[in-house]
C-alpha positions as CSV (number, residue, x, y, z in Angstrom):
1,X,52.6,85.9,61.3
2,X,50.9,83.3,63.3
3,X,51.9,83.8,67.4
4,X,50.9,80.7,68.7
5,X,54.2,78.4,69.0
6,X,56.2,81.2,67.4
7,X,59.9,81.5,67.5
8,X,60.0,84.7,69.2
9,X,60.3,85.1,72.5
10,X,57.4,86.1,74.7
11,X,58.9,89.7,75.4
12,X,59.3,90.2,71.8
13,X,56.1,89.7,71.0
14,X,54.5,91.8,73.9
15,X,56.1,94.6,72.1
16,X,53.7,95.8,69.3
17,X,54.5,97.6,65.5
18,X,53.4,101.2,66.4
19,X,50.0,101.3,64.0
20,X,51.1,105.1,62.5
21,X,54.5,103.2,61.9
22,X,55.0,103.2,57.7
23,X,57.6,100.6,57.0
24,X,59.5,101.4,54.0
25,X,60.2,98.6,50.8
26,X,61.8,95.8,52.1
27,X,64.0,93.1,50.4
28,X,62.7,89.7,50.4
29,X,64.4,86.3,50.9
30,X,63.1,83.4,48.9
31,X,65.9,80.8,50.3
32,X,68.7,81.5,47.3
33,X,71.0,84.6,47.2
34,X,73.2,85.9,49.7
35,X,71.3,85.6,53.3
36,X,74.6,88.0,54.7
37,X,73.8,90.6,51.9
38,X,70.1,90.2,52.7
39,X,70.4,91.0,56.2
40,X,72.9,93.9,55.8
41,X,69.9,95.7,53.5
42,X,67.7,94.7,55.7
43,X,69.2,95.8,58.6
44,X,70.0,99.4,56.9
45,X,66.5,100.4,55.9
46,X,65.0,99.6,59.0
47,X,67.6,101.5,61.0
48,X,66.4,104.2,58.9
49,X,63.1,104.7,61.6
50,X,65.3,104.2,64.3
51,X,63.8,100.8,65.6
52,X,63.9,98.7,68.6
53,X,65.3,94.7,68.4
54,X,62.0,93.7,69.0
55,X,60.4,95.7,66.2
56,X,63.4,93.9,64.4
57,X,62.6,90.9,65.1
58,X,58.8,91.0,64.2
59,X,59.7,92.7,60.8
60,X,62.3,90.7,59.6
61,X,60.2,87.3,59.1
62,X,58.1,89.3,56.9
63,X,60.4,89.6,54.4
64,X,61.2,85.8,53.8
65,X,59.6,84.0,51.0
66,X,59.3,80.4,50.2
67,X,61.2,77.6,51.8
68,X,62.6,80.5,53.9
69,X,59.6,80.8,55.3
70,X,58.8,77.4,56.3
71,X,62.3,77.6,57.8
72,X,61.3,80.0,60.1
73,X,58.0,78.7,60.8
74,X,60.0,75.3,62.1
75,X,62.1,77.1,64.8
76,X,61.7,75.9,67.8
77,X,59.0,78.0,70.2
78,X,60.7,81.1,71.8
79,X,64.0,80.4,70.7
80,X,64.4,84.1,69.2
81,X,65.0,86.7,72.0
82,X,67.2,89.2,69.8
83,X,67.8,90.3,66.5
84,X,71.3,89.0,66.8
85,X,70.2,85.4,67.7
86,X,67.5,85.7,64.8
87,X,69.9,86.4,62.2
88,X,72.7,84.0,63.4
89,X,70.6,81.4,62.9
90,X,69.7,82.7,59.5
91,X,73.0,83.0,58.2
92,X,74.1,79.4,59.6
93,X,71.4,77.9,57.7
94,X,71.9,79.5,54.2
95,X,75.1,81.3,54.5
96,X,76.6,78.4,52.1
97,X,73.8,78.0,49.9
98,X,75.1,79.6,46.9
99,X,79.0,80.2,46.1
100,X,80.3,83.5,46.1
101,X,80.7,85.5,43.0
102,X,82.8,88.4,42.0
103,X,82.9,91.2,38.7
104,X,85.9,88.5,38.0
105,X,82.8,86.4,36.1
106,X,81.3,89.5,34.0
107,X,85.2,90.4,32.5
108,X,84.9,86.7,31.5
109,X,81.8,87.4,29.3
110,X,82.9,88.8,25.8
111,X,80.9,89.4,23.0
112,X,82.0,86.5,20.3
113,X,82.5,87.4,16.7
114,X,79.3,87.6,14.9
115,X,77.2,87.9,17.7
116,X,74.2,90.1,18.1
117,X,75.0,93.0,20.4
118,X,71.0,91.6,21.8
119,X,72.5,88.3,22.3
120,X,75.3,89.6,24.1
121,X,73.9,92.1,26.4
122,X,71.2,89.1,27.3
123,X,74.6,86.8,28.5
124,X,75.8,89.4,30.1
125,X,72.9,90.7,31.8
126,X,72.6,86.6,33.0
127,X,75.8,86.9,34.9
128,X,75.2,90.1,36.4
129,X,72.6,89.2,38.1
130,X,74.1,86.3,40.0
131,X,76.2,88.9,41.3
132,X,75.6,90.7,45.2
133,X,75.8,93.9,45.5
134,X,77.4,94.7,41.9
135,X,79.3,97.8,41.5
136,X,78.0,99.8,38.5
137,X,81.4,101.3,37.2
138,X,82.7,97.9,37.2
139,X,80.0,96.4,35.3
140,X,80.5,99.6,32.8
141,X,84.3,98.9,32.6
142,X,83.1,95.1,32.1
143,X,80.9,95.8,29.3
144,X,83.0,98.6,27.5
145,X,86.1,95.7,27.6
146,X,83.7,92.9,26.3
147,X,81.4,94.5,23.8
148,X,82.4,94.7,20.0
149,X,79.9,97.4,19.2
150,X,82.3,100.8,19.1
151,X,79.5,103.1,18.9
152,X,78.1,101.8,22.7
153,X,81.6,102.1,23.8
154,X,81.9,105.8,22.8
155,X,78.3,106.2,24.3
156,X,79.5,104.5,28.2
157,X,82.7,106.7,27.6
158,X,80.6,109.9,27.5
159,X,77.5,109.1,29.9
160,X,78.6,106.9,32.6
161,X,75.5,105.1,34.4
162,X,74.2,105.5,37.9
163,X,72.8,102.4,38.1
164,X,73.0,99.0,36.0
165,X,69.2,99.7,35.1
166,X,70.7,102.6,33.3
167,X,73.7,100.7,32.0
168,X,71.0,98.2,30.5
169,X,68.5,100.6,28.9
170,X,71.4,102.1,27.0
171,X,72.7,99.2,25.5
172,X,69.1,98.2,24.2
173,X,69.2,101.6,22.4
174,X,72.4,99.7,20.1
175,X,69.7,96.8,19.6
176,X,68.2,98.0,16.5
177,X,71.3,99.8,15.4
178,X,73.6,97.0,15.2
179,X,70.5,94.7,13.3
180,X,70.0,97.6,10.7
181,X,73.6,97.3,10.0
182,X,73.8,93.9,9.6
183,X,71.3,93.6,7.1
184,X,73.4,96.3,5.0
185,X,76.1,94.2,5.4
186,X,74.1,90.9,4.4
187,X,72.7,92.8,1.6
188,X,76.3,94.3,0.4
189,X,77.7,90.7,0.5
190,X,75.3,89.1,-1.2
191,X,75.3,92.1,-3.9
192,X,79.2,91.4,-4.2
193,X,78.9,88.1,-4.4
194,X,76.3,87.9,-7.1
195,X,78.5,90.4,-9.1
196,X,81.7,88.6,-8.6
197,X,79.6,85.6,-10.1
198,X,78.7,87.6,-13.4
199,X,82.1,88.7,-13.8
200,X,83.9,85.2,-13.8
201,X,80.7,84.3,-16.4
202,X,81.6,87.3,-18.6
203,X,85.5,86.8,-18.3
204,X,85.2,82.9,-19.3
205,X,82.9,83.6,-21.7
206,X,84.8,86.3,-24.0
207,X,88.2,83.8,-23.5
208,X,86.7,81.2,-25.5
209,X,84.4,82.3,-28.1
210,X,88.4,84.3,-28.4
211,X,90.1,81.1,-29.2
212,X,87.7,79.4,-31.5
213,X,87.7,82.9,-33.7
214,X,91.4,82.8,-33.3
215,X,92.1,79.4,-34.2
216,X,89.3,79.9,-37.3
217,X,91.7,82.8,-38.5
218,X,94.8,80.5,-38.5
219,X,92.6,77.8,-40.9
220,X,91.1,80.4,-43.0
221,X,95.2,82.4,-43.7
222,X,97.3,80.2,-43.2
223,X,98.7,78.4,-45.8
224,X,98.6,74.3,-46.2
225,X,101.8,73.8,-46.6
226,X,105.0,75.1,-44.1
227,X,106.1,78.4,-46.0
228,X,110.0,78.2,-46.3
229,X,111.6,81.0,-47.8
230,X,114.3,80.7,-50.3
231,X,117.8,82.3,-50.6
232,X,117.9,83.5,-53.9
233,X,121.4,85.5,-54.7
């Protein structure tokens, strides 16, 4: 962080990160997402050491990324003389960045017919993570409603996950499962099909080498002439 022209004020930066101070894995902030929900996790870990606003303050830029960043970097010299300030003006300047989004999106993604469970999962996974702060059991219920797969179902119905890693890692186990059976299936319908084929060939076949032998019968017994019988009393 460079301290000449920064945007702290000049208490703040008189106060110093103890040097047997471990900070703990932060979130970052590259300029998209939700700056509020950024703030709130921020905000929670480091209130796990028990912190001053100062130490706050001189944390929290360390954890932007990007154009973020070089947001920061333009505040004006010694603006910042609280957390409070630092983060208001951090939420005014992205708070309307990206819409809000809700589980409201993931209940929309279904699993169409004749799609991969692989190809599914991949959607879904695509709109779970443009959602903040996702609840897992919802994104269970979600996936149990939209999937067309009945043996994941059974499996989220038994083992509910802790965490959408884990709700993930089980539905790539169904990956493989659902491709094996659909090359049984492709390889049962084509089998049908090609015997369904020889069937129609044997049934036309036997119906008319039928009629020409029965219509060589009628030349070869009948007589030439219309038999009438006669009354005789």
């Amino acid at each position: 962080m460079r301290l000449k022209g920064s945007p702290l004020s000049a208490d703040i930066m008189e106060e110093t990160i103890p040097y047997n101070m471990k900070l703990p894995n932060l979130p970052t902030f590259n300029g998209e997402g939700d700056p509020m929900d950024h703030t709130s996790r921020f905000t929670a870990t480091m209130g796990l050491l028990s912190v001053t606003d100062a130490i706050l303050c001189r944390v929290f830029p360390t954890t932007l990324t990007g154009t973020s960043q070089r947001w920061y970097n333009k505040l004006k010299p010694g603006s910042i003389r609280s957390f409070a300030a630092l983060s208001t003006e951090f939420l005014n300047k992205y708070l309307t960045n990206i819409p809000a989004k809700t589980t409201s999106i993931m209940r929309s993604c279904i699993q169409e017919e004749g799609e991969k469970l692989r190809s599914y999962i991949e959607r879904f996974n695509k709109q779970a993570m443009k959602i903040d702060n996702l609840n897992v059991d919802m994104a269970t219920e979600a996936l149990r409603e939209g999937t067309r797969f009945g043996k994941l179902v059974d499996k989220l119905l038994i083992n509910k996950p802790t965490t959408f890693s884990n709700l993930m890692a089980i539905a790539q186990k169904y990956f493989e499962l659902d491709e094996g059976r659909r090359a049984i299936r492709g390889k049962e319908t084509k089998g049908k099909d090609s015997k369904e084929k020889t069937k129609e060939k044997e049934k036309s076949k036997p119906r008319s080498e039928d009629w020409q032998g029965k219509l060589e019968e009628s030349r070869r017994f009948d007589p030439q002439g219309r038999y009438e019988p006669r009354y005789d009393p």
